[in-house]
C-alpha positions in Angstrom: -192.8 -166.8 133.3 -193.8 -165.9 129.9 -196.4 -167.8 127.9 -195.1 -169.9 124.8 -197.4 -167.9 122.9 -196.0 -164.4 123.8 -192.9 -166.0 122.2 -194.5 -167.1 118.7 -198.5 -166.0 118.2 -198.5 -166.9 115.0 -197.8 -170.5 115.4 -201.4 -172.9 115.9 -198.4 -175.5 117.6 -198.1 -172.9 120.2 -202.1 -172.0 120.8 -202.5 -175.7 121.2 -199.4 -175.8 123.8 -200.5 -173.2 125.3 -204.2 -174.7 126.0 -203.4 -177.8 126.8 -200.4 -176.9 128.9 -200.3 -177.5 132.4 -199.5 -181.0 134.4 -203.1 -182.6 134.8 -204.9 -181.0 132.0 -204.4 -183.8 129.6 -205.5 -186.2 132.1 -208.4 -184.3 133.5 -209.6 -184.5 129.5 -208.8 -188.0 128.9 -210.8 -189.1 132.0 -213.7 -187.1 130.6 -213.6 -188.7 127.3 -215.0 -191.8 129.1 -217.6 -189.8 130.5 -219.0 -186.9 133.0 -217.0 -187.2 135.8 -217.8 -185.0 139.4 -214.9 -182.5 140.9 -214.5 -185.3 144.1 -214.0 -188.1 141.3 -211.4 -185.9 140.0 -209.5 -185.6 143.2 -209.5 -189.9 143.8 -208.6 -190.4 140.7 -206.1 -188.0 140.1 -204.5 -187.5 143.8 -204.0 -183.6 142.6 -204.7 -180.9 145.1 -208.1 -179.3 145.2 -206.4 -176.0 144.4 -204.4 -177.5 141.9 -207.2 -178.9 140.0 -209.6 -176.5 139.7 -207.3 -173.8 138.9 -206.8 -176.9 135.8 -210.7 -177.1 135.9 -211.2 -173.0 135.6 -208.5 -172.8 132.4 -210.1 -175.7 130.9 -213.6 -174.1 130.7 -212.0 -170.6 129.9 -210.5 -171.9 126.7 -213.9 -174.0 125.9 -213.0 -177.3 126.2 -214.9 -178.7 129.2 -217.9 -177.5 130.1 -219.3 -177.4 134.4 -222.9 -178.2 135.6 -223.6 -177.4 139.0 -226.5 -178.6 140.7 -228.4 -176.5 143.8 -228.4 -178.9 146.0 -226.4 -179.4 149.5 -223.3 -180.1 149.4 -222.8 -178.8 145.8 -222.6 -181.4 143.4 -220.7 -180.5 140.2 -219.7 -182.3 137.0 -217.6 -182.0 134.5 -218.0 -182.7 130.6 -216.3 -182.1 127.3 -217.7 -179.5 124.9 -218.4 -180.3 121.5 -214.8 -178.7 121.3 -213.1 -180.9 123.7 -214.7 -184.0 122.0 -212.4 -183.0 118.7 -209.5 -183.4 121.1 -210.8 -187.6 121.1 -208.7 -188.3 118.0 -205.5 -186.6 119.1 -206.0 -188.4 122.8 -206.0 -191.6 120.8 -203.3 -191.0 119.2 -201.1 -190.2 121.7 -202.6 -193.4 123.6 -201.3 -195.8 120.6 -198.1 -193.9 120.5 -197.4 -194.5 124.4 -198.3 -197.9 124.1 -195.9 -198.5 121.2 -193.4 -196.8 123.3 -193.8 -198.9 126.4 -193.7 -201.7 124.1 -190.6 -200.6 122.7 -189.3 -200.1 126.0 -190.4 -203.3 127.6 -188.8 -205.2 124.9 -185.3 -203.2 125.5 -186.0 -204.1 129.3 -186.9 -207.4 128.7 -183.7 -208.0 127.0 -181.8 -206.8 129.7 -183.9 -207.5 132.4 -185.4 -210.6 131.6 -189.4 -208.8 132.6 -192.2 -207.8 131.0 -194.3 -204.1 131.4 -197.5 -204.1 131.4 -199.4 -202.0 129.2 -203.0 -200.5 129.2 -204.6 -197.0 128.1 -207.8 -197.1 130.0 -208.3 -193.7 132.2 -208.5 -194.9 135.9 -211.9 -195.1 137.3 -213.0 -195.0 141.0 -216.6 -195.4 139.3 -218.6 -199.0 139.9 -219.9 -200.6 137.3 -223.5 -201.6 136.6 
């Protein structure tokens, strides 16, 4: 399958599709906008395959936008951050966060009219994490 950017390279639309492109990238970078976050994290939070995400993982740190610490230790422990790159992606995130809560609202209120129920709405990445 071709990339979107083999179709049109001129077009920074189609860089940023092409970056940010694939099912669990956008939420691998959202969860990291709360924070480091280690590869097993990932897995819990996410419920992707180990394959699946660190294929995610590998084109994330390719293009720049996360960045991976491995400790020597055993096991391996690995984390995960943004880049000062991926931490300009913060403002778009938020965006989109406001615009699906606006649409769920808009939905629930359709729904609510015809259902007679409310959705709940909420934008907080999911954590596994405790808190202190």
């Amino acid at each position: 399958m071709a990339k979107i950017k083999d179709v049109m390279p001129e077009c920074p639309m189609t860089l940023v599709i092409d970056i940010l492109s694939g099912k669990w990238k956008l939420a691998i970078i959202w969860q990291l906008t709360h924070g480091i976050v280690r590869f097993n994290e990932f897995l819990r939070i996410l419920k992707v395959s180990q394959k699946t995400l660190t294929l995610q993982l590998r084109e994330l740190e390719k293009d720049g936008i996360i960045f991976r610490k491995v400790y020597p230790e055993i096991p391996p422990k690995v984390e995960y951050g943004l880049t000062e790159l991926g931490e300009s992606l913060r403002p778009v995130l938020d965006t989109m966060c406001r615009w699906g809560i606006e649409y769920k609202s808009i939905r629930a209120g359709a729904a609510k009219n015809n259902v007679g129920h409310e959705i709940m709405i909420g934008c907080a990445p999911k954590s596994n994490r405790a808190v202190a």
